[in-house]
DSSP file (Angstrom, degrees, kcal/mol; ACC not computed):
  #  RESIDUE AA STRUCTURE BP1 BP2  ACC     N-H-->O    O-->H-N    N-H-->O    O-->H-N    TCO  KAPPA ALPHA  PHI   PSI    X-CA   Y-CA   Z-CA
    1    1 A X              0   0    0      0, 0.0     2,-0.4     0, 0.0     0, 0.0   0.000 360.0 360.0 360.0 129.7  -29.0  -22.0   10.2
    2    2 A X        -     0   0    0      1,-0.0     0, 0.0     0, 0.0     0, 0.0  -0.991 360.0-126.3-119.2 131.9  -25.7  -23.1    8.4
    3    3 A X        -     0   0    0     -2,-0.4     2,-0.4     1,-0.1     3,-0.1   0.199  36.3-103.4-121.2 144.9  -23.2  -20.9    7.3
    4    4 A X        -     0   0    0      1,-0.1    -1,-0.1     0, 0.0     0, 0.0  -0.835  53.4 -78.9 -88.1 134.8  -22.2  -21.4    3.1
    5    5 A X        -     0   0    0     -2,-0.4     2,-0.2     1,-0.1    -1,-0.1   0.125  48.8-125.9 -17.5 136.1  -18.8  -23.2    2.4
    6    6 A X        -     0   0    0     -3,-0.1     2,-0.2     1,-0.1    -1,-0.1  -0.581  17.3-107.7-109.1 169.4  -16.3  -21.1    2.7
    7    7 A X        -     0   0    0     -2,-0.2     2,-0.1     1,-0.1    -1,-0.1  -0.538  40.0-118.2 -88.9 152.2  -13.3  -20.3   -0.4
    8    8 A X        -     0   0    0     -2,-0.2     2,-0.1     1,-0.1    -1,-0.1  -0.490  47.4-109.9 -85.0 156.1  -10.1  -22.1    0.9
    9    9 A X        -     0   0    0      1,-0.1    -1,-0.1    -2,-0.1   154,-0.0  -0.501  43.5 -69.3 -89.9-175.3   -7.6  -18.6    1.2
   10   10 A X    >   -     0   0    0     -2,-0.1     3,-0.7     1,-0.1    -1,-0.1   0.009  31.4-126.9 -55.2 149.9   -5.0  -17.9   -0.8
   11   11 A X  T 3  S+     0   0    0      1,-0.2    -1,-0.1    -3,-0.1    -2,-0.1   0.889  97.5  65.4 -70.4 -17.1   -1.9  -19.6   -0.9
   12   12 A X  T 3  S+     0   0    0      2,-0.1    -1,-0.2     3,-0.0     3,-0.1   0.721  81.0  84.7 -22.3 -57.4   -0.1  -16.8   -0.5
   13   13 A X  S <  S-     0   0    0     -3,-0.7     2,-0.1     1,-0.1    -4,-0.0  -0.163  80.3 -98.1 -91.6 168.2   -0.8  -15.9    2.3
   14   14 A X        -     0   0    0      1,-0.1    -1,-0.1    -2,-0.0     3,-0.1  -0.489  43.8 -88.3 -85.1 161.0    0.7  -17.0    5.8
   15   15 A X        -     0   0    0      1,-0.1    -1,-0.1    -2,-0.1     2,-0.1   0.077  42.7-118.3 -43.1 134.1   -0.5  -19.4    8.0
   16   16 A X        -     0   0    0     74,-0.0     2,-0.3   145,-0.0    71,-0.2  -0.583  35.3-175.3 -77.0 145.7   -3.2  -18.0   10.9
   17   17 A X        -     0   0    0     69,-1.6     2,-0.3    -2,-0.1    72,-0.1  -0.794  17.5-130.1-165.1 124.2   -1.8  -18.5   14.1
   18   18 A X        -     0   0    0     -2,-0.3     2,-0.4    72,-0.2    72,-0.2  -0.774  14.7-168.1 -65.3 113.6   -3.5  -17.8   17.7
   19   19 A X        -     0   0    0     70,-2.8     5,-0.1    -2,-0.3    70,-0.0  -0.869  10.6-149.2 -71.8  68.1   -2.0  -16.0   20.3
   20   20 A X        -     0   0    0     -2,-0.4     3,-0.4     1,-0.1   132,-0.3  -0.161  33.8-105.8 -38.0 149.1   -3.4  -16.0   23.9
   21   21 A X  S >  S+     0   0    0    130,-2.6     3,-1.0     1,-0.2   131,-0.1   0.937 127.4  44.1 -12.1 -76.0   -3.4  -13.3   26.6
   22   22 A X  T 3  S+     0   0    0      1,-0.2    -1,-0.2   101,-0.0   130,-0.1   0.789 102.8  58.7 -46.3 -42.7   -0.7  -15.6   28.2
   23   23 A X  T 3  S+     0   0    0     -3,-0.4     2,-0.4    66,-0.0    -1,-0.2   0.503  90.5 102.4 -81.9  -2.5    1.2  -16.5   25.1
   24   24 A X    <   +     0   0    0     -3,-1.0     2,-0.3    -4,-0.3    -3,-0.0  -0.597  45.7 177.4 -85.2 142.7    1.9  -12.4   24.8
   25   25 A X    >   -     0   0    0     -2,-0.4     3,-4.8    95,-0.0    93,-0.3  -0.999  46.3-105.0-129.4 133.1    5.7  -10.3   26.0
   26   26 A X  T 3  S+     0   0    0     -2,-0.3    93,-0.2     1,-0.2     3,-0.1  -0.489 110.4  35.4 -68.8 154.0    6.1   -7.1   25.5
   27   27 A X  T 3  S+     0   0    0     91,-2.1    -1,-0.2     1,-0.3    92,-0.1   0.102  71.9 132.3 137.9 -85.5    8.3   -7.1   22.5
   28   28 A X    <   -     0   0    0     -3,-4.8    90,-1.4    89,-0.1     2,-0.4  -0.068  44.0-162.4 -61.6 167.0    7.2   -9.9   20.8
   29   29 A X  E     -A  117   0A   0     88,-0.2     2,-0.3    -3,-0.1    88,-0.2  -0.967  17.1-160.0-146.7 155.5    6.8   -8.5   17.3
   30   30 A X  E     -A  116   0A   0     86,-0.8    86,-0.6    -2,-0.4     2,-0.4  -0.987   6.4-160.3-151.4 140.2    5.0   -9.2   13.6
   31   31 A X  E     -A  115   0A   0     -2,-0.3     2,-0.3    84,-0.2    84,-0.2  -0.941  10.3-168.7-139.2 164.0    5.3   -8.3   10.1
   32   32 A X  E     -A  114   0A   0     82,-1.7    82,-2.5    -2,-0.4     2,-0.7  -0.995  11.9-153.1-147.5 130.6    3.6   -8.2    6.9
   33   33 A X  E     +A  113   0A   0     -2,-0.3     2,-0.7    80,-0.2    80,-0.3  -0.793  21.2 170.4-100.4 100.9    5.0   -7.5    3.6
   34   34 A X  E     -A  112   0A   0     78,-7.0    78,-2.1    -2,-0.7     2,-0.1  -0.724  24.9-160.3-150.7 151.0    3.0   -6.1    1.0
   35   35 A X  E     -A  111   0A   0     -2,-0.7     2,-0.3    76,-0.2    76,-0.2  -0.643  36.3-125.9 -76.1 138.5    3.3   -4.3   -3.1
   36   36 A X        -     0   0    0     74,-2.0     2,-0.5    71,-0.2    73,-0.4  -0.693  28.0-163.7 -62.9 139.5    0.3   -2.1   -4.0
   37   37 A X     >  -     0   0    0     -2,-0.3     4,-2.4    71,-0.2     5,-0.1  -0.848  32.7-118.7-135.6 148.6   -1.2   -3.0   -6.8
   38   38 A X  H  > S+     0   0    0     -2,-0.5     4,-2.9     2,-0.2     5,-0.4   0.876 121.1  49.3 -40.2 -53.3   -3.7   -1.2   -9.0
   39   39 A X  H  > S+     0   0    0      2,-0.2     4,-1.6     1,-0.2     5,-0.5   0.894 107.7  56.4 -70.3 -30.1   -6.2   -4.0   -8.3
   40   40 A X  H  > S+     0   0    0      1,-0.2     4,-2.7     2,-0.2     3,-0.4   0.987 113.5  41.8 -60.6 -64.1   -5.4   -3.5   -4.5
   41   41 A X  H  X S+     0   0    0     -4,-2.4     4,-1.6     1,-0.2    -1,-0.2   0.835 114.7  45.2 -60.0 -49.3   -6.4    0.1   -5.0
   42   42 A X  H  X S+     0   0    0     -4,-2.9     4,-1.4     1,-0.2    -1,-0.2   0.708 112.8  53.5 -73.8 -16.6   -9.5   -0.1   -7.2
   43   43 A X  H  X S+     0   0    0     -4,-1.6     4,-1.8    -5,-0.4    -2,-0.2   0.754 107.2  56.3 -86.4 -31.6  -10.9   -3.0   -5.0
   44   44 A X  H  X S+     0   0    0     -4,-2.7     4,-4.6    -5,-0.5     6,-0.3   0.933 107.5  44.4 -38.5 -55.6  -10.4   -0.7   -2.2
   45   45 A X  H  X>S+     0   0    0     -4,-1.6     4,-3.6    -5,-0.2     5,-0.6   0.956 110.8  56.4 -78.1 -53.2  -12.4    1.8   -3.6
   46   46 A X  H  <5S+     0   0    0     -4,-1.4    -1,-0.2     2,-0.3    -2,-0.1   0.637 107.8  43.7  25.4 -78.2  -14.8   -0.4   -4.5
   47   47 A X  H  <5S+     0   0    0     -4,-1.8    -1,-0.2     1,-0.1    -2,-0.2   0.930 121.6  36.6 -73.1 -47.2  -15.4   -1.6   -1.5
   48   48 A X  H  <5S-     0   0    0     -4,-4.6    -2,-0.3    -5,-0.1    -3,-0.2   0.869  94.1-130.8 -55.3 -43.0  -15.4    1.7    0.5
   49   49 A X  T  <5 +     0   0    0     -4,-3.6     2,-1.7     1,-0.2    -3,-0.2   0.378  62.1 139.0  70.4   5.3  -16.9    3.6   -2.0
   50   50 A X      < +     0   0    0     -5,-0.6    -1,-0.2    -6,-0.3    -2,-0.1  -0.676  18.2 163.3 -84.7  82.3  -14.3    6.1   -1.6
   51   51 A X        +     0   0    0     -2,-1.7     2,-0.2    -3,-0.1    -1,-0.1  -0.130   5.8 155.8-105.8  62.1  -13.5    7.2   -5.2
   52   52 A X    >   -     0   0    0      1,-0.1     3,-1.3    -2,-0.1     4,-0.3  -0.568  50.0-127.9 -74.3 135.8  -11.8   10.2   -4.9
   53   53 A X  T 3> S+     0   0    0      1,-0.3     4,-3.2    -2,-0.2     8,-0.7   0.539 102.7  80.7 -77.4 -12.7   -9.7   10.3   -8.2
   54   54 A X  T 34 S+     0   0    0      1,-0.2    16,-1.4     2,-0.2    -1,-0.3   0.896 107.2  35.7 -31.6 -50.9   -6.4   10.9   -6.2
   55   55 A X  T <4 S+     0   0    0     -3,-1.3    -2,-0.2    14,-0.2    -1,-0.2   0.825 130.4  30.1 -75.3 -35.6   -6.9    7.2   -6.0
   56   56 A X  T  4 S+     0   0    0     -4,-0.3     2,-0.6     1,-0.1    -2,-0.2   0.724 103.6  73.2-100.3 -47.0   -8.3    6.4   -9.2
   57   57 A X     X  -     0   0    0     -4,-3.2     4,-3.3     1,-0.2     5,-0.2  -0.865  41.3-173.7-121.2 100.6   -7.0    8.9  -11.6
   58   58 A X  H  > S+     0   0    0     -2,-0.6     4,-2.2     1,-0.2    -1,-0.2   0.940  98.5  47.0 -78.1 -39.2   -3.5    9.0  -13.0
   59   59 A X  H  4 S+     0   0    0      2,-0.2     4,-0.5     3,-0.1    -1,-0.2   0.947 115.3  46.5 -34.4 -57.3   -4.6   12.6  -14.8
   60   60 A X  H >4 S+     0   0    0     -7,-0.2     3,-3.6     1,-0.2    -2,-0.2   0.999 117.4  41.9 -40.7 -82.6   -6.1   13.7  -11.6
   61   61 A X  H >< S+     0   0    0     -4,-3.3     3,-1.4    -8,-0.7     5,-0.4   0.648  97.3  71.7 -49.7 -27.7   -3.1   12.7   -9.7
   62   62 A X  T 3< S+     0   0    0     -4,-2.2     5,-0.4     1,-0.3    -1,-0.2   0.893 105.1  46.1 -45.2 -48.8   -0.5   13.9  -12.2
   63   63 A X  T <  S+     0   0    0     -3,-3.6     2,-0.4    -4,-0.5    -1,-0.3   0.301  99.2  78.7 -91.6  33.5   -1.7   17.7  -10.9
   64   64 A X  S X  S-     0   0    0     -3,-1.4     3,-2.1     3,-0.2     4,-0.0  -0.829  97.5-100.9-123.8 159.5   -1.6   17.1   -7.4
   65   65 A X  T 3  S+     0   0    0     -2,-0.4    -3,-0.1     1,-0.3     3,-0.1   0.487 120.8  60.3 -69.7  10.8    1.5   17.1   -5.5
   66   66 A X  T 3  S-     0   0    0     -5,-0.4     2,-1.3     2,-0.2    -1,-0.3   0.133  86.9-160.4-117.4  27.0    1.9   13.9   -5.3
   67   67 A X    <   +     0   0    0     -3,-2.1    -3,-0.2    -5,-0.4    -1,-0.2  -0.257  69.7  54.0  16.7 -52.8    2.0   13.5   -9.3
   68   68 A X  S    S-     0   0    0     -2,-1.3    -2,-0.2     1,-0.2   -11,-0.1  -0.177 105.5 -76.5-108.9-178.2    1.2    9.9   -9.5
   69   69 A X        -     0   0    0    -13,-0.1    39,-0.8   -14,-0.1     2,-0.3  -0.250  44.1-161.7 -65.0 165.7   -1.8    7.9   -7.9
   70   70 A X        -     0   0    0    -16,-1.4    37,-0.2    37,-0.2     3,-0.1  -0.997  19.8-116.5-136.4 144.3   -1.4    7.3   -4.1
   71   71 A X        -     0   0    0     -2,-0.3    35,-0.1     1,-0.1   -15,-0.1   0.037  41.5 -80.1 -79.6-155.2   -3.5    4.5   -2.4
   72   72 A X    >>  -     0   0    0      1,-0.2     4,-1.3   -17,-0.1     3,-0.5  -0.533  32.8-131.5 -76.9 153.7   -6.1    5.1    0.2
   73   73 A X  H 3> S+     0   0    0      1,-0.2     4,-0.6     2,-0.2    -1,-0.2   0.863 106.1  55.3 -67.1 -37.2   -4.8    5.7    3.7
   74   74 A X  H 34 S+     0   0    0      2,-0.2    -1,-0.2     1,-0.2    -2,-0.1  -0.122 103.7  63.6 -87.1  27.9   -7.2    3.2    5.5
   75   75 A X  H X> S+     0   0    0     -3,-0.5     3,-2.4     2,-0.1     4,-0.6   0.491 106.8  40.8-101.9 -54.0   -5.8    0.5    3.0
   76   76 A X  H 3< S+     0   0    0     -4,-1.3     4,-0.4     1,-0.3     3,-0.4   0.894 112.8  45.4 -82.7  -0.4   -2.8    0.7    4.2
   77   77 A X  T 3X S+     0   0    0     -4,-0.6     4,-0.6     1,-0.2    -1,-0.3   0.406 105.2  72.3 -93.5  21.8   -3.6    1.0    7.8
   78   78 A X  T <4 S+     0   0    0     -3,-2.4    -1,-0.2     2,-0.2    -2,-0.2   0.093  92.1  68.3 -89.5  -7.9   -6.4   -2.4    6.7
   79   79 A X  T  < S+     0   0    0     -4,-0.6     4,-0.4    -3,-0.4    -2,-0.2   0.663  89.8  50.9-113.9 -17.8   -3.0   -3.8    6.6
   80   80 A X  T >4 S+     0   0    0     -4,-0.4     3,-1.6     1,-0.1     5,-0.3   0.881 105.9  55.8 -59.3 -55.8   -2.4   -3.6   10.4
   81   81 A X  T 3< S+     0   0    0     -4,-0.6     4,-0.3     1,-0.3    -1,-0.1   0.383  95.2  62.5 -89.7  29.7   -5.4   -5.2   11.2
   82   82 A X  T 3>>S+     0   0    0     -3,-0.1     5,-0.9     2,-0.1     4,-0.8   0.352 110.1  44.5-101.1 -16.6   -4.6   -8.4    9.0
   83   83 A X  H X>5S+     0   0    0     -3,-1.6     3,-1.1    -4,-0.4     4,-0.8   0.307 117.3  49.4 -74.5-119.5   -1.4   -8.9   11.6
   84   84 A X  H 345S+f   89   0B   0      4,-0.8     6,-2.6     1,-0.3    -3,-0.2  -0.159 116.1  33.6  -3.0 -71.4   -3.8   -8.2   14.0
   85   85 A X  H 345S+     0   0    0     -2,-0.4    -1,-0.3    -5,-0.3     7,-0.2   0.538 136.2  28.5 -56.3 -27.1   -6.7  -10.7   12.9
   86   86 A X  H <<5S+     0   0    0     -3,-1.1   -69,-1.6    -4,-0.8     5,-0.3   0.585 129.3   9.4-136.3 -66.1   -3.8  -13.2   11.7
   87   87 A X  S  <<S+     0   0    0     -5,-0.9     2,-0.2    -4,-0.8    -4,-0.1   0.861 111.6  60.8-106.5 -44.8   -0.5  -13.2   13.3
   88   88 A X  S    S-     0   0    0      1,-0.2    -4,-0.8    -6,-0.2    -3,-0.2  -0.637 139.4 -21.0-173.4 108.5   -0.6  -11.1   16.2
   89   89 A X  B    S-f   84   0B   0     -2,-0.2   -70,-2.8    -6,-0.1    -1,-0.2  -0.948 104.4-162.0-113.2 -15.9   -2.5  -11.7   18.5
   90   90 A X    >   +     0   0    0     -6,-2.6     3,-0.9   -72,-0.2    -4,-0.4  -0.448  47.5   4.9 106.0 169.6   -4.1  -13.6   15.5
   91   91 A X  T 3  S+     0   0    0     -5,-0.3     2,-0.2     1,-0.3    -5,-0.1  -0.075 125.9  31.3 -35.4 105.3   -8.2  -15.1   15.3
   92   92 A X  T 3  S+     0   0    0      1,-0.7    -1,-0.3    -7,-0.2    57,-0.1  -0.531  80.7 113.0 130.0 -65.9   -9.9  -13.9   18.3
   93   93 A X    <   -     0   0    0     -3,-0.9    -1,-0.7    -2,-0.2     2,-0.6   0.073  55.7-140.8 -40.9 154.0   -8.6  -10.7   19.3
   94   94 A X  E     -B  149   0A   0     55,-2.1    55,-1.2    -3,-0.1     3,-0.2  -0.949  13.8-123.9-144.7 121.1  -11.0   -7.7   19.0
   95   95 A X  E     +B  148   0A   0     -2,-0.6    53,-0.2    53,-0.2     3,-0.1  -0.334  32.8 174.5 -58.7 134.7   -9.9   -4.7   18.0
   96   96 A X  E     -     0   0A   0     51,-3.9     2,-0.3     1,-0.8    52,-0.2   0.604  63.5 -17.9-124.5 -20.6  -10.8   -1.5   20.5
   97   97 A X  E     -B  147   0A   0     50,-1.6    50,-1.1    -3,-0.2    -1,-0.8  -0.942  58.4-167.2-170.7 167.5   -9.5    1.1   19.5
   98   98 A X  E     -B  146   0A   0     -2,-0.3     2,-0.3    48,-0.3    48,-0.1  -0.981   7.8-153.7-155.4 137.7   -6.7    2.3   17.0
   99   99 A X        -     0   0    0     46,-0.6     2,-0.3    -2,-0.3    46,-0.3  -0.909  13.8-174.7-109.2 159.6   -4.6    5.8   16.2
  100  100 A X        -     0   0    0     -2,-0.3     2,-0.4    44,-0.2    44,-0.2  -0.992  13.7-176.4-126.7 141.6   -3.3    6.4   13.1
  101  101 A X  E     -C  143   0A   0     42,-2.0    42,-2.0    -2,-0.3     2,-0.7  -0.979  23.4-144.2-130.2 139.4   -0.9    9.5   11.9
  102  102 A X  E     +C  142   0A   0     -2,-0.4    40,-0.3    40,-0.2     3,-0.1  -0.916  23.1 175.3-114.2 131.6   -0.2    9.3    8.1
  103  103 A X        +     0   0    0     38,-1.8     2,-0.2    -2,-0.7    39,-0.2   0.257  64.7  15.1-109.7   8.5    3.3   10.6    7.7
  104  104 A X  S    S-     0   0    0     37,-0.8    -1,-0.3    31,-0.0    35,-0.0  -0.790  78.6-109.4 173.3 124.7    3.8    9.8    3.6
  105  105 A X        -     0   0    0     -2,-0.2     2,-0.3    -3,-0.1    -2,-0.1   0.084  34.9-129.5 -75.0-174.0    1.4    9.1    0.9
  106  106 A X        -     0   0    0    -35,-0.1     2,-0.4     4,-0.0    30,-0.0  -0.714  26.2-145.9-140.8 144.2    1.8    5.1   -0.4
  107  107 A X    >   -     0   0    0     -2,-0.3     3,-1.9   -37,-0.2   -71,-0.2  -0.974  20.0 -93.5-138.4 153.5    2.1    5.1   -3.9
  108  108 A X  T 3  S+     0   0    0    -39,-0.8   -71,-0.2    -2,-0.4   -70,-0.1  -0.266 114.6  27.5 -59.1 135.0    0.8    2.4   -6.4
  109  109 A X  T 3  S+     0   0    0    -73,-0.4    -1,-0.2     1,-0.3   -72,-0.1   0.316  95.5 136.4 101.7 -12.5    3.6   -0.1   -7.0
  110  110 A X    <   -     0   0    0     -3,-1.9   -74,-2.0   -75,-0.1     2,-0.6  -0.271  57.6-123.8 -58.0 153.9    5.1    0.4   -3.7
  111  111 A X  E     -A   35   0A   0    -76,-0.2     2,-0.6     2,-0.0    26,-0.5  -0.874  31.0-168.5-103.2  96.4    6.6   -2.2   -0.9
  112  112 A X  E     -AD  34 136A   0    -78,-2.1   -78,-7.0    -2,-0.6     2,-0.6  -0.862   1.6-165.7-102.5 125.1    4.7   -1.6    2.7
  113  113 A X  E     -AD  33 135A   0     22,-0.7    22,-1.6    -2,-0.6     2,-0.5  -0.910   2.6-147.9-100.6 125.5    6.1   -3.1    5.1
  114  114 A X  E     -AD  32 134A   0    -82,-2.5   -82,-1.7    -2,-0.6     2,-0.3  -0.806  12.5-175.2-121.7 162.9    4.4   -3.6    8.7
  115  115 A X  E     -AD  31 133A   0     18,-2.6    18,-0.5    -2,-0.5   -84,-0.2  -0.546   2.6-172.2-136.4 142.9    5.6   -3.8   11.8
  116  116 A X  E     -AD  30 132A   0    -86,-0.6   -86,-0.8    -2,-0.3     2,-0.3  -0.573  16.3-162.8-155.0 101.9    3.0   -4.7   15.0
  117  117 A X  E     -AD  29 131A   0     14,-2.2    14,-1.3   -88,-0.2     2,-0.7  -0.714  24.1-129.4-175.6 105.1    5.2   -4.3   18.5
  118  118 A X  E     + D   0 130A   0    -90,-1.4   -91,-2.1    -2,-0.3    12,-0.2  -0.671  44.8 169.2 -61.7 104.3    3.6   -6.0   21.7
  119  119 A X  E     +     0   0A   0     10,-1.6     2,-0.3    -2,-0.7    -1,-0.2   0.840  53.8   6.1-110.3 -29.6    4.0   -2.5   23.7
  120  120 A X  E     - D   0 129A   0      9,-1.0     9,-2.2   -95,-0.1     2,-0.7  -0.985  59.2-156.9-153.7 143.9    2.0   -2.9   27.0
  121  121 A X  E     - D   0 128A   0     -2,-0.3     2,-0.7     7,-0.2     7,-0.2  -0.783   5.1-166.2-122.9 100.3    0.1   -5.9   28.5
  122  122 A X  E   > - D   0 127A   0      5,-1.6     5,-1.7    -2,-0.7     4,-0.2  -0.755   2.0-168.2 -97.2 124.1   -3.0   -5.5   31.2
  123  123 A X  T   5S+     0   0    0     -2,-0.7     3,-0.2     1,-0.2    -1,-0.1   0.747  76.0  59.9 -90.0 -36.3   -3.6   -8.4   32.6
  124  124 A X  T   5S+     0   0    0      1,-0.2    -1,-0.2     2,-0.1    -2,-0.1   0.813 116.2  30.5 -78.8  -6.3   -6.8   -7.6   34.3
  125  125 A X  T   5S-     0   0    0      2,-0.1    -1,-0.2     0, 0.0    -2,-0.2   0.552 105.0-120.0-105.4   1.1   -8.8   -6.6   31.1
  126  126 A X  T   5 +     0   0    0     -4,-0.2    24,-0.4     1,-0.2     2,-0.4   0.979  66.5 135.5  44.4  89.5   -7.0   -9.0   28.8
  127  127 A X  E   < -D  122   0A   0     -5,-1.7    -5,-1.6    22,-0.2     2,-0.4  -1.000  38.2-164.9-164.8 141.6   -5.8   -6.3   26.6
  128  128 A X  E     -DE 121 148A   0     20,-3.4    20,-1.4    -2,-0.4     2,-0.8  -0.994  14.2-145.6-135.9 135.2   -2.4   -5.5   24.9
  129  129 A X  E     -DE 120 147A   0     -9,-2.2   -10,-1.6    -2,-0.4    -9,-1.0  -0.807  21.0-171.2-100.6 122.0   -1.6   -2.4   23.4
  130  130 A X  E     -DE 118 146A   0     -2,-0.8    16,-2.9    16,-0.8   -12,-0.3  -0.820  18.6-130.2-125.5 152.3    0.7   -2.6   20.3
  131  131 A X  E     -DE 117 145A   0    -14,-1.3   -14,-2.2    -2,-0.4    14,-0.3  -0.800  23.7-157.1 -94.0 147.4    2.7    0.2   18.0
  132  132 A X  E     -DE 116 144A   0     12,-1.6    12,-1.6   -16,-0.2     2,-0.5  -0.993  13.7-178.1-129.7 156.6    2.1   -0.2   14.7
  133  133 A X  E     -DE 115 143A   0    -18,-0.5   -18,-2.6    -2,-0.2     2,-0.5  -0.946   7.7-170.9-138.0 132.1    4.4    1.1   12.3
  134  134 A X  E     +DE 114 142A   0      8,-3.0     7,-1.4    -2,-0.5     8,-1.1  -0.951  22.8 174.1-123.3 133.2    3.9    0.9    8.3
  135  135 A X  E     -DE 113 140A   0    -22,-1.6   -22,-0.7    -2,-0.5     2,-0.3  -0.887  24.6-147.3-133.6 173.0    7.0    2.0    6.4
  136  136 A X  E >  S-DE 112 139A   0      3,-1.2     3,-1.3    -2,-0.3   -24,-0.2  -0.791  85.4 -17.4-138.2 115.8    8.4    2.1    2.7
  137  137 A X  T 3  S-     0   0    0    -26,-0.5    -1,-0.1    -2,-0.3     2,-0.1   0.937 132.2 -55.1   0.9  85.9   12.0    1.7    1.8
  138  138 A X  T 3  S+     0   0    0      1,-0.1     2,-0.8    -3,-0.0    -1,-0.2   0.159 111.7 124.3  41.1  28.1   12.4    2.4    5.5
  139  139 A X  E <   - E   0 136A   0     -3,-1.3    -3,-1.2    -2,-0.1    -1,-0.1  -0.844  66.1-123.3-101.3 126.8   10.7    5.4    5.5
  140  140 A X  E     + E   0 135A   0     -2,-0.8    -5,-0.2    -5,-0.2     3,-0.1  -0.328  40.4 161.5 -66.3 126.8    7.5    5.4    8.2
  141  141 A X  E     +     0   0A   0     -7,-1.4   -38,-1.8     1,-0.3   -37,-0.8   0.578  66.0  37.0-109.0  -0.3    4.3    6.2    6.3
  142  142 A X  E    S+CE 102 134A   0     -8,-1.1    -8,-3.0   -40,-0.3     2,-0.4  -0.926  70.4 168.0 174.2  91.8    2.1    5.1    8.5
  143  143 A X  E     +CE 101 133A   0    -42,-2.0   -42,-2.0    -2,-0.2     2,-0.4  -0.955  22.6  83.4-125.3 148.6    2.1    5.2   12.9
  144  144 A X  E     - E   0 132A   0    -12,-1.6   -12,-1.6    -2,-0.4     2,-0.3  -0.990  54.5-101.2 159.0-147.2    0.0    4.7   16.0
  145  145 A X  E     - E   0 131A   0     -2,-0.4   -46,-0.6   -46,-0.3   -14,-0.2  -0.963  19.4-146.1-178.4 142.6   -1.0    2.0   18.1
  146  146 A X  E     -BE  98 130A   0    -16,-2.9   -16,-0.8    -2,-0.3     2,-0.4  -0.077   7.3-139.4-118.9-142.1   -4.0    0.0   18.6
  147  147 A X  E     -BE  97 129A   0    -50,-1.1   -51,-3.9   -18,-0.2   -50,-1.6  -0.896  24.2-179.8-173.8 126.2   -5.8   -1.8   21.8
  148  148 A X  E     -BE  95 128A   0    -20,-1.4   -20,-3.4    -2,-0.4     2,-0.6  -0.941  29.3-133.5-156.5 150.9   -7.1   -5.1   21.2
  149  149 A X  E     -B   94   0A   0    -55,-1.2   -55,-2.1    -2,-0.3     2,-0.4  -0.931  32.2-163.6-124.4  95.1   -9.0   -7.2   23.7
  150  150 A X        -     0   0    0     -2,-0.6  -129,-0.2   -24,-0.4  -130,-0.0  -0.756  19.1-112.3-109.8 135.3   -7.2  -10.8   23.3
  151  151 A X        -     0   0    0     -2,-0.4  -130,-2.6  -131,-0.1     2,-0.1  -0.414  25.5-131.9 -68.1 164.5   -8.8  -14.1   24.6
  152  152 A X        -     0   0    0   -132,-0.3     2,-0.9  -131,-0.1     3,-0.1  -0.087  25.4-103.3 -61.0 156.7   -7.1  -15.9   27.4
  153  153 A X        +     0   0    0      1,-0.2     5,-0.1    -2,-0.1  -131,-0.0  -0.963  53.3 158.8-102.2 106.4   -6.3  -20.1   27.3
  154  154 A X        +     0   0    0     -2,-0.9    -1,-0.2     3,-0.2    -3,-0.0   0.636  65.6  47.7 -77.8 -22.1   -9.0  -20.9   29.4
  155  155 A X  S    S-     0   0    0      2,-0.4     3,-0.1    -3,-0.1    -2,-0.1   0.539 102.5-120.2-112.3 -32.8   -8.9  -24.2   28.3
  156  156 A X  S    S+     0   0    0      1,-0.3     2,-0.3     0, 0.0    -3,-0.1   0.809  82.3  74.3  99.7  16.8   -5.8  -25.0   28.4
  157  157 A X  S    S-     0   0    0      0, 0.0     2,-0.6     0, 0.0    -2,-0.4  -0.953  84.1 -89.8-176.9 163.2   -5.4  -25.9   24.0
  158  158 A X        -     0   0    0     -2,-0.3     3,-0.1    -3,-0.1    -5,-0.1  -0.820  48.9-111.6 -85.5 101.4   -5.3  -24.1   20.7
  159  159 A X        -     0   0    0     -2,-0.6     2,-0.4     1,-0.1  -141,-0.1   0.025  32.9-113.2 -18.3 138.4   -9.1  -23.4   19.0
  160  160 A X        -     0   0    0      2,-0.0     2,-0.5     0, 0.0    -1,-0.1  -0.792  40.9-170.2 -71.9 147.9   -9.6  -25.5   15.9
  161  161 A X        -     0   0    0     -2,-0.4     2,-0.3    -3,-0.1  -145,-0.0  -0.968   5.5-178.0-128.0 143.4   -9.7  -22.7   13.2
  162  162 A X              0   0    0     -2,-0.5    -2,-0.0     1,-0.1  -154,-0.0  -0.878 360.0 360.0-145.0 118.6  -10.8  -23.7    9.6
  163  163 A X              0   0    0     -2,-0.3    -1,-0.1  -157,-0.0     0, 0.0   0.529 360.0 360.0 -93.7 360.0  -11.1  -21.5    6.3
């Protein structure tokens, strides 16, 4: 069975780059810069199926306390696990578990910046535990830390990866 050509990604976005076990310090650090958009938010919903009009609805949201629309919470924590999948530890790692506390709604048109913090390494399971921390003009919306299962260089060389 062969797999259908795949869409080159965006240009936008940065380069993938694979992290081994080995290649990890506790430490090391990654960030990801990114505006909320309207489209971000209705492609969200979309996908989830989550259309609660908090999300959706600038009427709605107007009488809620947070007046204006806010995005989803698991969009912006989806935005840990593109460092994660991508920078660090990058293509391979498997997510095992993740906490989240959401400390501050997200609002459409906003700047999230995230932060992913090498916090602990176990060597015998091949597993790093990392805070991640989602903020917005430098207020945290967004904490926990997640557990991911990262290959090893067994081989001794970098996987080819192609999108």
């Amino acid at each position: 069975m062969s797999l259908p050509p795949s869409n080159p990604p965006p240009s936008n976005l940065p380069p993938l780059r694979t992290l081994f076990f080995e290649d990890l310090s506790v430490g090391m650090t990654e960030t990801l810069t990114k505006m909320v958009s309207a489209t971000d938010v209705v492609g969200f919903a979309q996908l989830t199926g989550d259309r609660n009009p908090i999300h959706l609805s600038e009427h709605f949201a107007a009488r809620t306390t947070f007046k204006k629309r806010i995005a989803h919470g698991l969009y912006t924590a989806s935005l840990i696990s593109a460092v994660l999948g991508t920078r660090l530890p990058g293509p391979g790692a498997i997510y095992i578990s993740q906490t989240l506390n959401f400390r501050a709604p997200v609002k459409i048109g906003d700047t999230v910046v995230v932060t992913v913090t090498v916090a602990d390494l176990m060597a015998e399971k091949s597993r790093a535990r990392l805070s991640c921390v989602c903020t917005v003009e430098s207020e945290i919306v967004l904490d926990g830390e997640a557990l991911v299962k990262v290959p090893k260089n067994e081989k001794g060389g970098r996987p080819q990866m192609r999108l």
